[in-house]
N, C-alpha and C positions, 0 to 999 in steps of 0.2 A: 334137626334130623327128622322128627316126626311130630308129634301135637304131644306125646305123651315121651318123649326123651327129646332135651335138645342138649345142644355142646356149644361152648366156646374154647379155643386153645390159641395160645401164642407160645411167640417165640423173638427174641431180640436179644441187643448183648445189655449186657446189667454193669455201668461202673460207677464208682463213687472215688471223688479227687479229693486228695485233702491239700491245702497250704504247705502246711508241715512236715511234706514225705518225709524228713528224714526221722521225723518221730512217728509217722502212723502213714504206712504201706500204704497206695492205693488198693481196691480193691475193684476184679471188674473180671467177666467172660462173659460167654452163652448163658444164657436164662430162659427160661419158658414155663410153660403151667396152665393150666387152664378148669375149665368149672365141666360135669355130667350133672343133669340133672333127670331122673326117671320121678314120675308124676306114675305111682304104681296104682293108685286108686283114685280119684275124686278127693280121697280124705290121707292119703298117706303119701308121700312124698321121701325119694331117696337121692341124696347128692354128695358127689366126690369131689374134690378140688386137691390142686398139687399149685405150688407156687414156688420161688424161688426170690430170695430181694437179701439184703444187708442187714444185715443186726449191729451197730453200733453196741462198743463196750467201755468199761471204763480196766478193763483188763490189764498191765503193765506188758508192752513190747508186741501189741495189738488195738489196729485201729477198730476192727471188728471179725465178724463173719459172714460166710458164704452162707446163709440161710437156707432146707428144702425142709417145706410142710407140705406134707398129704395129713387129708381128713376126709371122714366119711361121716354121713350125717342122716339120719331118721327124720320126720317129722310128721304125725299124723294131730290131725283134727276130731279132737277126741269129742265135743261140742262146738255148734258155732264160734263161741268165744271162747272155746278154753283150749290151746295148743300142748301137747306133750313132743318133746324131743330130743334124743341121745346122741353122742356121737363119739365117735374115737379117733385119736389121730397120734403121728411121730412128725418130728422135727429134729433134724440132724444140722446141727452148726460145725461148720470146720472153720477154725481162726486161721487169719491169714497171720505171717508171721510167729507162730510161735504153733509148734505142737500141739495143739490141743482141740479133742474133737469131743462135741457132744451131744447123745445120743437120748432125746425125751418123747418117753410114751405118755399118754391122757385119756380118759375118757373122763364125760360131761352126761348128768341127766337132767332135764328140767322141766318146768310148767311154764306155759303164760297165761293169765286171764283175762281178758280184755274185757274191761268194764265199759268201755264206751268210744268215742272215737278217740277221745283225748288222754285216756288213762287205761295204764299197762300194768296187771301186781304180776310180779316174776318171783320163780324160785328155782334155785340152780344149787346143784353138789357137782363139783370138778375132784378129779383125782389126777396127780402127776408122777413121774418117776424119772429123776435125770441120772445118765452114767454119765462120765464124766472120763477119759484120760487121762485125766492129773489127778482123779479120787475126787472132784467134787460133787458126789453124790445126792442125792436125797429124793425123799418121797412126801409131799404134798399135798394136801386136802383142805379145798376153799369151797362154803357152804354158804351161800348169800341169799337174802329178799331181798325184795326191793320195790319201788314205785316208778314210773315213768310217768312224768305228763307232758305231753305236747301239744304244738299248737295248729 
């Protein structure tokens, strides 16, 4: 769109066939989603994305679900090599085959430090929240470091 927002968005139909219909429903419609990405500074950057795809279960009288994730996302350049970034996002599963729909809120904060071209140290705290229609509820907190190297 411009140097400092651009967009990509699609649209197509989404299915997934199984062997075994008669134990696990195909799953398949319209799909679409796509990425914004606002460049608000040189050093701060904001980005949205919506997608839509399959979530495979091991659920009983459910091949899977109709997956929709939106997220929004921070990222500023706090030193040349040290990245900070937040982001919040919901994900709504509806099972194909069986009642059941479920509804997870997130947000994520973290660091990167980039030591060099080959090595990455990370630190991330995620927070979750699922409701659930059949009560399978809960609230989750995963707090990790970590190392990358590449080549």
């Amino acid at each position: 769109m411009t140097r400092v927002i651009t967009a990509e968005l699609y649209v197509g139909y989404l299915e997934q066939l199984y062997e075994a219909r008669y134990l696990f429903p195909n799953i398949g419609g319209l799909a679409g989603g796509g990425n914004l990405l606002w460049n608000i500074t040189p050093l701060t950057s904001l980005k949205g994305s919506a997608s839509q795809s399959v979530a495979e279960t091991d659920l009983i009288g459910t091949s899977g679900s109709r997956e929709t994730n939106f997220t929004l996302t921070a990222e500023h350049e706090l030193l040349r090599n040290l990245l900070a970034s937040a982001s919040v996002g919901y994900v709504r599963d509806d099972y194909v085959g069986i009642s059941r729909l479920d509804n997870t809120y997130g947000a994520d904060i973290g660091v990167r430090y980039l030591m060099n071209r080959n090595i990455r140290l990370t630190s991330d705290i995620s927070y979750s929240s699922r409701s659930s229609s059949v009560g399978a509820n809960y609230d989750r907190v995963i707090a990790s470091v970590g190392a990358r190297f590449g080549f």
